[in-house]
C-alpha positions in Angstrom: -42.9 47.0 -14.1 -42.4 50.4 -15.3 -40.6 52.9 -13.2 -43.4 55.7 -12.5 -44.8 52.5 -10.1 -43.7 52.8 -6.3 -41.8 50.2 -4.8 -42.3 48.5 -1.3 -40.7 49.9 1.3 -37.2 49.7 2.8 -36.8 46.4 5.0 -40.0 44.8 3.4 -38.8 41.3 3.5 -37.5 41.0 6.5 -40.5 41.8 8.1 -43.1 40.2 5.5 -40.7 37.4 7.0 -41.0 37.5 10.9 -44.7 37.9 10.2 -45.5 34.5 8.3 -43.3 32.6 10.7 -45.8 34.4 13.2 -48.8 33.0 11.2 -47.1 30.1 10.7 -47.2 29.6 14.1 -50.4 30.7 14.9 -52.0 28.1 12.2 -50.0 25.1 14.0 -51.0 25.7 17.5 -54.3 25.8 16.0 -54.4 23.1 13.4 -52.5 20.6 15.3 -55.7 20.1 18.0 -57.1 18.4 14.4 -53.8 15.6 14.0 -55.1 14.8 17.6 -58.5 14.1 17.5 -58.2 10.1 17.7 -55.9 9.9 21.0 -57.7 13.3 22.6 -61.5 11.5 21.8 -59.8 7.9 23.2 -59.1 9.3 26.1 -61.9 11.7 27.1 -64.4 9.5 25.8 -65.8 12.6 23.2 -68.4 12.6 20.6 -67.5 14.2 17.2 -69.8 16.7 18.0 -67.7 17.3 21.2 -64.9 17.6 18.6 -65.6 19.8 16.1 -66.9 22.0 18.7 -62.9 21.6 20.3 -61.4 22.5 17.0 -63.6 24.9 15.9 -66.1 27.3 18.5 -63.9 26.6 21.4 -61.1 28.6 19.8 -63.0 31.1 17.5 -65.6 32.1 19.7 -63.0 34.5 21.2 -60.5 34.7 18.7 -62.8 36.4 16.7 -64.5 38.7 18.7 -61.4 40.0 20.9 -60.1 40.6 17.4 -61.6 43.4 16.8 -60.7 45.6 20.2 -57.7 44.7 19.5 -57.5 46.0 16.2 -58.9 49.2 16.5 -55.7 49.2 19.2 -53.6 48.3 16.2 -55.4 51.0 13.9 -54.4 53.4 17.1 -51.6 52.3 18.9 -48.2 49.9 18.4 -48.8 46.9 15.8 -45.6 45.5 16.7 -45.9 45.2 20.1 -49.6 43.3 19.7 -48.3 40.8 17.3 -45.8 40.0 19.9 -47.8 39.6 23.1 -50.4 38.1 20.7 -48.1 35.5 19.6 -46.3 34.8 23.2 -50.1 34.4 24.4 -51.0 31.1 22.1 -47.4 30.2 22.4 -48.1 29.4 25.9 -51.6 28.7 25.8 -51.0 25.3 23.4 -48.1 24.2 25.2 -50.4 24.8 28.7 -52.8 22.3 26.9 -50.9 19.4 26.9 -51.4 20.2 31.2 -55.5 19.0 30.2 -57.2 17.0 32.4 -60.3 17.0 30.8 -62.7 18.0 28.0 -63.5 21.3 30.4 -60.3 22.2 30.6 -58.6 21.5 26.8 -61.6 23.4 26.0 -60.3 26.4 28.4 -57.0 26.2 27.1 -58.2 26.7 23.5 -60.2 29.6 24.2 -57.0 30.9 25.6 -55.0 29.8 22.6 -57.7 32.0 20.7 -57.0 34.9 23.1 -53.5 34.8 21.8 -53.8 34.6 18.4 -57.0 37.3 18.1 -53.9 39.9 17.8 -51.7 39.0 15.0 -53.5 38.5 11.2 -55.6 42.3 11.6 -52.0 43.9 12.8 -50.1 41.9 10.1 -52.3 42.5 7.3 -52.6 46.2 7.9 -48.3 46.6 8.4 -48.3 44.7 4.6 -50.5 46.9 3.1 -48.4 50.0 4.4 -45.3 48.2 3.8 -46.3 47.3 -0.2 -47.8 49.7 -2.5 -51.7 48.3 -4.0 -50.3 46.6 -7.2 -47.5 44.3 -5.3 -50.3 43.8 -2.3 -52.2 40.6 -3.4 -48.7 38.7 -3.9 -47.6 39.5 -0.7 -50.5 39.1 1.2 -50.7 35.4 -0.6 -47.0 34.8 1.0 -48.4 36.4 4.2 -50.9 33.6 3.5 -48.3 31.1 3.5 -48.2 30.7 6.7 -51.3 28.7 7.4 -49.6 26.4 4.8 -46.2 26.6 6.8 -48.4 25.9 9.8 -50.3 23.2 8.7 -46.7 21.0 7.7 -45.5 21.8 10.9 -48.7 20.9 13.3 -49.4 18.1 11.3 -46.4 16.9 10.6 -44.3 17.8 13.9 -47.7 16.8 15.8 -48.5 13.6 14.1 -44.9 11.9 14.6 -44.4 13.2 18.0 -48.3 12.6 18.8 -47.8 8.9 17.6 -43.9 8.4 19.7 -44.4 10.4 22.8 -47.8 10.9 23.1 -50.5 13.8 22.1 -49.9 16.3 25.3 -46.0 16.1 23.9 -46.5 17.3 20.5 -48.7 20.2 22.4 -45.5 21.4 24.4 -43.2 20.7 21.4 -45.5 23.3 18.8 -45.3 25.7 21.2 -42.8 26.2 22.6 -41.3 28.1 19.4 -43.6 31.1 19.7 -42.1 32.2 22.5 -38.6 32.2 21.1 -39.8 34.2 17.6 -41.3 36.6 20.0 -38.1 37.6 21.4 -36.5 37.6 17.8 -39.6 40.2 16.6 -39.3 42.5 19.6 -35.4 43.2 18.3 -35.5 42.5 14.6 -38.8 44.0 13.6 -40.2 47.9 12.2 -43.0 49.1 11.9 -43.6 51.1 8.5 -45.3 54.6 8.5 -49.5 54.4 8.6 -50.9 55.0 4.6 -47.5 54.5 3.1 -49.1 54.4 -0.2 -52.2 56.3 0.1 -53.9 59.5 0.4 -56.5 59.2 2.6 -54.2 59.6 6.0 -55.8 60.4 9.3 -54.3 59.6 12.7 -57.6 58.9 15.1 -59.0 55.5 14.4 -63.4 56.3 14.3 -65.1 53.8 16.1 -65.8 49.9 15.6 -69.2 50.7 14.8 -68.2 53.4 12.3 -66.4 51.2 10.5 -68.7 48.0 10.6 -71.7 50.5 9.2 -68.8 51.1 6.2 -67.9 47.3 5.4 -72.5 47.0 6.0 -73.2 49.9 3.1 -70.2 49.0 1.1 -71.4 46.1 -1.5 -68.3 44.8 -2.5 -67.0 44.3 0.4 -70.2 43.1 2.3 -70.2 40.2 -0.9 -66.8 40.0 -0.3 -66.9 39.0 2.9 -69.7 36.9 2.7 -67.9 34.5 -0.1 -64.8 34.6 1.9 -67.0 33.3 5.1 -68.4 30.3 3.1 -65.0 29.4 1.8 -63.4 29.3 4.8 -65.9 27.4 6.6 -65.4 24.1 4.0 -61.3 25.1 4.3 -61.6 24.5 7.6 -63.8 22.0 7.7 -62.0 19.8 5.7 -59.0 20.9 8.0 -60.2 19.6 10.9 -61.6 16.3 9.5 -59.2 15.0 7.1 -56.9 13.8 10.0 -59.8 11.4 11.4 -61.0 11.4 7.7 -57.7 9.4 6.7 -57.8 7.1 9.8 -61.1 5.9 9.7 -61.3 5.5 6.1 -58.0 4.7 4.6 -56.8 3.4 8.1 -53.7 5.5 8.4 -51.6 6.6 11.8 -51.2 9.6 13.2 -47.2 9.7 11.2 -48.4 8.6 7.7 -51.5 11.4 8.1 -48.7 14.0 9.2 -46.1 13.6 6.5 -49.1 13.6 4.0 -51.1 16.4 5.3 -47.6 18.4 5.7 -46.3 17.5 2.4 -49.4 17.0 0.0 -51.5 19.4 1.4 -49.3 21.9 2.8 -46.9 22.4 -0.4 -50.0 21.9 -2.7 -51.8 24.5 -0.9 -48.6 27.3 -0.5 -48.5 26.9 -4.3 -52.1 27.5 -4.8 -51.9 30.6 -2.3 -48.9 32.1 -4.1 -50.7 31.8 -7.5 -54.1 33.1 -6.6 -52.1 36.3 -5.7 -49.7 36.2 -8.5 -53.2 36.2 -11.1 -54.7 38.6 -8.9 -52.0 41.2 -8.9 -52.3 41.2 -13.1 -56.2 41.2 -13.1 -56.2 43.9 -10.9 -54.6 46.1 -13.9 -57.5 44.9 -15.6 -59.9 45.9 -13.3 -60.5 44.4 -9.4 -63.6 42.4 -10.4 -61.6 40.2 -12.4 -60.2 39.0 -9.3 -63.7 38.1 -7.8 -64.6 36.3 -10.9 -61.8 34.6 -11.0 -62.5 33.3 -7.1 -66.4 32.4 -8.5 -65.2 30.3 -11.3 -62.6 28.6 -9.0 -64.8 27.8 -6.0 -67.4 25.9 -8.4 -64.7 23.9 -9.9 -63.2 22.4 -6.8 -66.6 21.5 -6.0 -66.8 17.8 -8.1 -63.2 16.8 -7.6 -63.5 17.5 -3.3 -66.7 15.1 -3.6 -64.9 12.6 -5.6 -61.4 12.6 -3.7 -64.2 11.4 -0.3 -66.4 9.0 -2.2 -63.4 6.9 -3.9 -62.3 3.9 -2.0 -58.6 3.6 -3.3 -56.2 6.1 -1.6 -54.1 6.6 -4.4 -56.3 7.2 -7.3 -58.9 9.1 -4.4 -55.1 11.5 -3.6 -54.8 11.7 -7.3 -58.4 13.4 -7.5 -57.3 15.4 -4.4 -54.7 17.5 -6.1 -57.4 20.5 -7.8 -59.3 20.5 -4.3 -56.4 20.6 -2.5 -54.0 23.2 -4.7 -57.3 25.9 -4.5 -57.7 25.3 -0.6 -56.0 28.5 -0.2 -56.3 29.9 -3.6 -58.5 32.9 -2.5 -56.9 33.8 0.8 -54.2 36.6 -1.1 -57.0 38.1 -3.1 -59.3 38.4 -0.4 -57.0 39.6 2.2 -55.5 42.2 -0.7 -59.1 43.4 -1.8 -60.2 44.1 1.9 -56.9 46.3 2.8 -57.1 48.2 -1.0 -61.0 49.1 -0.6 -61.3 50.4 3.1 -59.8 53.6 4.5 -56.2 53.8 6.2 -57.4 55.0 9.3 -59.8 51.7 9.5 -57.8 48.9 7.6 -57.0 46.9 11.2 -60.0 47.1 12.2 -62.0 45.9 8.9 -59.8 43.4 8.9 -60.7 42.3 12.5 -64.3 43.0 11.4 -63.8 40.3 8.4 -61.7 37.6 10.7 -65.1 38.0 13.0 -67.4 36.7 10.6 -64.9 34.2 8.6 -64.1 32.4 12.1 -66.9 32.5 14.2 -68.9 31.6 11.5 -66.6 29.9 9.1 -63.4 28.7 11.3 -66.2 28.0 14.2 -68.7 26.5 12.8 -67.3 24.5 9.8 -66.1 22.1 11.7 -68.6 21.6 14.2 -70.9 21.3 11.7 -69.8 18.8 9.7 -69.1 16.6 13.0 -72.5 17.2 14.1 -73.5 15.8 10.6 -71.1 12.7 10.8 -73.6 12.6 14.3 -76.3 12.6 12.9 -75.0 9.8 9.7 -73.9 7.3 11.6 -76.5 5.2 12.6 -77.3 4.9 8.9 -73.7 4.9 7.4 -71.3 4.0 10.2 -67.4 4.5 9.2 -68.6 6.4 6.1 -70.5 8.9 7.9 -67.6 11.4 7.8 -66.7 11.1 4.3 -70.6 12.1 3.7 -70.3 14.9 5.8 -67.6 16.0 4.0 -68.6 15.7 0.4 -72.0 17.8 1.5 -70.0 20.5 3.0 -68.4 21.2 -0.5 -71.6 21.9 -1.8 -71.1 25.1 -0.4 -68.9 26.1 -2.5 -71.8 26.9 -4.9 -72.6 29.7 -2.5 -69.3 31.3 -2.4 -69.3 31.4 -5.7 -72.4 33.6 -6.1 -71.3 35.9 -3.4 -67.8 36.4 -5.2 -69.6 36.9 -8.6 -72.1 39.8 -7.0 -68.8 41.2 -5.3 -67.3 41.3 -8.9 -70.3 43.2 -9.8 -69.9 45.8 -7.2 -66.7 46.5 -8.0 -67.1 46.8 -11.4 -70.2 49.4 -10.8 -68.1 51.6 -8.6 -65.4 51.4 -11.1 -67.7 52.5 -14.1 -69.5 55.2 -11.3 -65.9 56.9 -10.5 -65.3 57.0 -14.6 -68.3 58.7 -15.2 
């Protein structure tokens, strides 16, 4: 790096720190509702329509759109402070759903777990972006992004054995209970960093939501951007959610042996993908930014045969084998994306883009990825029984094929504004 380059601010890992330990978090109180699925549908009697709609909808119907209120807050107001309430919300929201007495009221307790967590990634992502300058942002946005891998080892892992020895509503008051402890460690530990550290355009009065929704509309890379994003996250979590159940009813695995694999396999598979998606991103952004969408195009249409392979095989270890390219690019797109959004939109507007972007990714992608492919395991049954799911999988990869196209048109955006600004 030569020296003429700025450097991250003062104090930048401690707090890149606190806040993926708060993601972290975040993604375990809302994977580990997945890990559950087989108990929570034993005892409630649920369809795996009913499911998906409890790991998906349920929670991003208003973690998304609370999101982005709350961000234009953030654009406005004290990020610090709404990453912790955020996160002492879904802290005590999970734990409050091992209390459920029904499908009613799990599903009331999710919504609230959504509440919660609609605070922390738009807050986050804008205090990285101030607290990095833009050619260090896409690696530390991809450790930010570490946290859903964090996460998912401890939901599924801390979930599964619990789940399996004292029961699922335990393993509900055991992951979260922790958020409420990190909350009080953030309130004393953490700083906020100036607004537009490493940028020009500084104002101090956030313009309204639909200011900046008509901005991410008329802006094509960002608009393809998004889009791609959307579809990838839908099959992310889609797979998410259904693996757990995925491994019991097709490989006949417990709730322990699905934890420590998830956790392990998946979760350190998927942190290493994250961390190197942002580590190729950061060069290829010397090069030009739509190398980085290009890159995501070819990647997504890659994945696509081994995913449908790793379903369709019958023995678990050569079908794990296969798994390892699906699984290492889960995340693969997450630093890129998240760096890409921040870089391209305004300071005065980067929380609530963000918020604007984690509203159609979940209630589209987080909300319906899952509950579509349970409603498509529904809908296979009759005709396939136990393989219904793993069907419903493999077609939900298909989509990947559509990401792809969106990421590739994004590239071509950015690479038209980038010859337009030359000129």
């Amino acid at each position: 790096m030569t020296d003429d380059k700025p450097m991250p601010l003062a104090g930048h890992k401690t707090a890149l720190l606190l806040l993926v330990l708060a993601y972290a978090l975040s993604i375990a109180d809302r994977m580990i509702i997945s890990i559950l699925f087989v108990p929570i549908k034993t005892e409630f009697g649920l369809t795996d329509g009913q499911l998906g709609l409890l790991g998906g909808l349920s929670f991003a119907l208003l973690y998304a759109t609370l999101g982005v209120p709350i961000a234009r807050q953030a654009d406005r107001g004290n990020r610090k402070l709404i990453i912790i309430a955020s996160l002492a919300i879904f802290s005590l929201m999970t734990a409050m759903s091992g209390l459920a007495t029904g499908f009613i009221t799990l599903v009331l307790f999710r919504i609230g777990v959504g509440i919660g967590e609609a605070g922390v990634n738009p807050a986050s992502q804008s205090i990285v972006a101030d607290y990095f300058p833009p050619h260090r942002r896409s690696f530390a946005m991809s450790i930010l992004a570490l946290g859903a891998n964090i996460g998912m080892i401890v939901g599924f892992m801390v979930g599964g054995y619990v789940s399996q020895t004292y029961g699922w509503r335990a393993a509900l008051f055991v992951v979260g209970a922790p958020g409420l402890l990190l909350a009080a460690v953030m309130f004393f530990l953490f700083r906020e960093p100036p607004r537009g550290s490493f940028e020009n355009d500084k104002m101090d009065k956030s313009p309204p939501i639909s200011v900046s929704a008509k901005f991410m509309w008329q802006n094509k890379a960002i608009r393809h951007l998004m889009s791609g994003a959307t579809i990838a996250v839908s099959i992310s979590y889609g797979m998410g959610q259904w693996l757990p159940s995925f491994y019991t009813r097709n490989h006949g695995l417990d709730q322990t042996q699905i934890g420590i694999m998830m956790g392990l396999f998946f979760g350190i598979l998927g942190a290493g993908g994250a961390l190197l998606g942002g580590k190729l991103a950061d060069r290829l952004s010397l090069q030009g930014l739509h190398k980085i969408t290009n890159m995501l195009a070819v990647v997504a249409v890659v994945t696509i045969p081994f995913a449908i392979a790793a379903f369709m095989i019958e023995e678990l270890p050569v079908a794990t084998a296969v798994f390892i390219i699906p699984v290492l690019f889960s995340n693969f797109y997450l630093g890129p994306v998240l760096s890409l959004t921040q870089t391209l939109s305004p300071v005065h507007m980067r929380a609530v883009v963000a918020a604007l972007k984690m509203l159609v990714m979940n209630l589209i992608g987080g909300g319906l990825g899952p509950l579509s492919v349970g409603l498509i395991s529904d809908a296979l049954t009759p005709y396939f029984g136990e393989d219904a799911l793993r069907i419903a999988l493999s077609i939900a990869t298909l989509a990947g094929i559509w990401a792809a196209i969106h990421f590739w048109l994004c590239g071509r955006a950015l690479l038209a504004q980038r010859q337009a600004a030359a000129s």
